[in-house]
N, C-alpha and C positions, 0 to 999 in steps of 0.2 A: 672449516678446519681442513678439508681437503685441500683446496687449495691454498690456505697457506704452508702446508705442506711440501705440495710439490713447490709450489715458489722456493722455496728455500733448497729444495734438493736441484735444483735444477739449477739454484745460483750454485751451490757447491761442485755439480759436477762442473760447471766452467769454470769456476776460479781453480780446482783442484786437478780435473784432467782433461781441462779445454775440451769439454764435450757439451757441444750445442742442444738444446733441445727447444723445437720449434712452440711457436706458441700456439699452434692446432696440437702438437703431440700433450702438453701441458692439458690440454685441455680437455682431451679426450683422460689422460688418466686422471682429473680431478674426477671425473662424470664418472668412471668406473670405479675409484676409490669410494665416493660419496654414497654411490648404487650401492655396495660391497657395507659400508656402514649401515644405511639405512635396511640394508636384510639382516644387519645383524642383531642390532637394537630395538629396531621399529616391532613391536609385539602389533599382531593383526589377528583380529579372530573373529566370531558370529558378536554381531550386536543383536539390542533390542529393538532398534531403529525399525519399525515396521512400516513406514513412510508417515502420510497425513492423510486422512478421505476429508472432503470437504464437500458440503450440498451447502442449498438454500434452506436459512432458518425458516419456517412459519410459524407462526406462534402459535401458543398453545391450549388460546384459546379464543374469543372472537375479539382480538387485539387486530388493528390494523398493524402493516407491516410495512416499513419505510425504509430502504436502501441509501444511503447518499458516498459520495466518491468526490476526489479534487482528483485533477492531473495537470501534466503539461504536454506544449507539444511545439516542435523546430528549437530551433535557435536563432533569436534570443528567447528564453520560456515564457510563451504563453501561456497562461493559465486559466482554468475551467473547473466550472460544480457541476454537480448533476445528481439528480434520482429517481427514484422510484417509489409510486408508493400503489401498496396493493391489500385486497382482503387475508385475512388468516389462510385460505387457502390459493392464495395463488394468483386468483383472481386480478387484473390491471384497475387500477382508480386513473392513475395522474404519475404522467413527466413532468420531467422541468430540467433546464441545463440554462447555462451563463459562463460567459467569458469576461474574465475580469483583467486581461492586459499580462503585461510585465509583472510579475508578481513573486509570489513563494508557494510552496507546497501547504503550509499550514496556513494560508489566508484563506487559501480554495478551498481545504477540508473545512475551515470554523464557516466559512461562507454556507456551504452544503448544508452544514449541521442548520446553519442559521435561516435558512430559508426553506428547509424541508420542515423543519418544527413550526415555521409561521404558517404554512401552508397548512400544514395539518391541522391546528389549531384555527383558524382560517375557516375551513370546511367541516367543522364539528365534531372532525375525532377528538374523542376522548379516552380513549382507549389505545394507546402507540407502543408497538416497539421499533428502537430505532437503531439499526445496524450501521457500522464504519468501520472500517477498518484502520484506520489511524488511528491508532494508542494514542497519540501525545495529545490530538484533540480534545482526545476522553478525559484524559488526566486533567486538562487542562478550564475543560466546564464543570469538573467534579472535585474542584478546592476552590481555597478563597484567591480572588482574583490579583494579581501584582500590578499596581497600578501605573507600575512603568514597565510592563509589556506592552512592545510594537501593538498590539491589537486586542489592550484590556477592552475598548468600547466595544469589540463584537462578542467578546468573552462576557461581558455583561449581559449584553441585549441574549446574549445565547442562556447562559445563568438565569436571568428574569423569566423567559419563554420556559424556562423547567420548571418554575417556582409556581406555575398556574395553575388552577384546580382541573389537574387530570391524572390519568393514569399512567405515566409515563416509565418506560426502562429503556437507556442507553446503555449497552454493550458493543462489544469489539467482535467482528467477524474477519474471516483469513478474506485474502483478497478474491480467491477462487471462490468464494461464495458470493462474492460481490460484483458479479460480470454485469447484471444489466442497469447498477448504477454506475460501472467505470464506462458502459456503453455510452449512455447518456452525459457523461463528463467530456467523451471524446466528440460527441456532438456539441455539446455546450462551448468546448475550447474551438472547433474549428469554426462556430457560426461569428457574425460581429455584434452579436448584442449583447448586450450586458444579463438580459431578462430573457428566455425562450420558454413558455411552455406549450404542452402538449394537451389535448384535450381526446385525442385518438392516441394508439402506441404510433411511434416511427419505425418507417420499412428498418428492418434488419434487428429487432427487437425480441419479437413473437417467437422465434427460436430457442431465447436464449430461457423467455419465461416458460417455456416449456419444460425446458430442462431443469428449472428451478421446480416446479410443479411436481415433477415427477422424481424430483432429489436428485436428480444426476448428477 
């Protein structure tokens, strides 16, 4: 609005009394007109907004606890899974990370999902809870499957792998809670295997489960 404003006042003053106005002065009085509205209208005042705190979930009761994460990394996007899976209190079990190419964001999350639940199932837990942060993943193993989505067969294999006699809850955690499965995603993406895991944590790891340990 501002500046269609002065546009018009600025063609008038030259058609009417041949007075130029440059297009730096135009511009500076659109900035101070627009300032000049938006203090007029713009109502500002305290919110409730009191930010987000975010820690590491444990569970909450002797549930194993399983992290997983997708990323990319350069250009063109490479893409990467990765996680963590650890005791109700904090404790390390088992990595794992994979780089899976050229790819998408939600190949690498369903991928995550999909090889940290075989994994666990795999090794005997029966008892899981499994954090992501990726909403659509969730949505997407917790309905009935479209069977012309790009990637119903991992949506399935991911769906079958819940349907097994355990104890299993999938929820969504913010990303800050999710540091040392995005750690292991960004190992997963820079290595060239398709399969990496860990049987020890990886240097640059132990920090972060610290922090999770102690809720930071």
């Amino acid at each position: 609005m501002s500046a269609c404003w002065w546009i018009w006042r600025a063609r008038n003053l030259l058609c009417m009394e041949d007075e130029h106005i440059t297009i730096y002065q135009q511009k500076m009085e659109v900035y101070k007109l627009s300032t000049l509205i938006h203090k007029m209208f713009i109502v500002t005042g305290p919110t409730n907004d009191i930010g987000r705190w975010t820690s590491w979930h444990p569970a909450k009761s002797s549930a194993t606890v399983l992290n997983v994460d997708g990323s990319s990394f350069d250009n063109p996007c490479i893409f990467g899974f990765g996680g963590v899976l650890r005791k109700y209190n904090g404790t390390w079990i088992y990595d794992f990370g994979g780089n899976i190419g050229i790819s998408s964001i939600l190949q690498a999350e369903l991928l995550a999902l999909y090889h940290s639940l075989r994994i666990a199932w795999d090794q005997g837990y029966r008892h899981l809870v499994c954090y992501s942060n990726f909403t659509l993943a969730i949505q997407l193993v917790n309905t009935v499957v479209n069977p012309w989505h790009l990637f119903a067969p991992i949506i399935s294999n991911i769906k079958d792998l819940m349907a097994r006699d355990w104890n299993l809850q999938l929820s969504h955690t913010w990303k800050e809670a999710n540091a040392t499965a995005d750690f292991m995603t960004k190992m997963g993406v820079s290595c060239n295997q398709t399969w990496q895991e860990f049987l020890e944590p990886p240097d640059g790891i132990l920090p972060l489960m610290q922090d999770d340990a102690l809720r930071i």
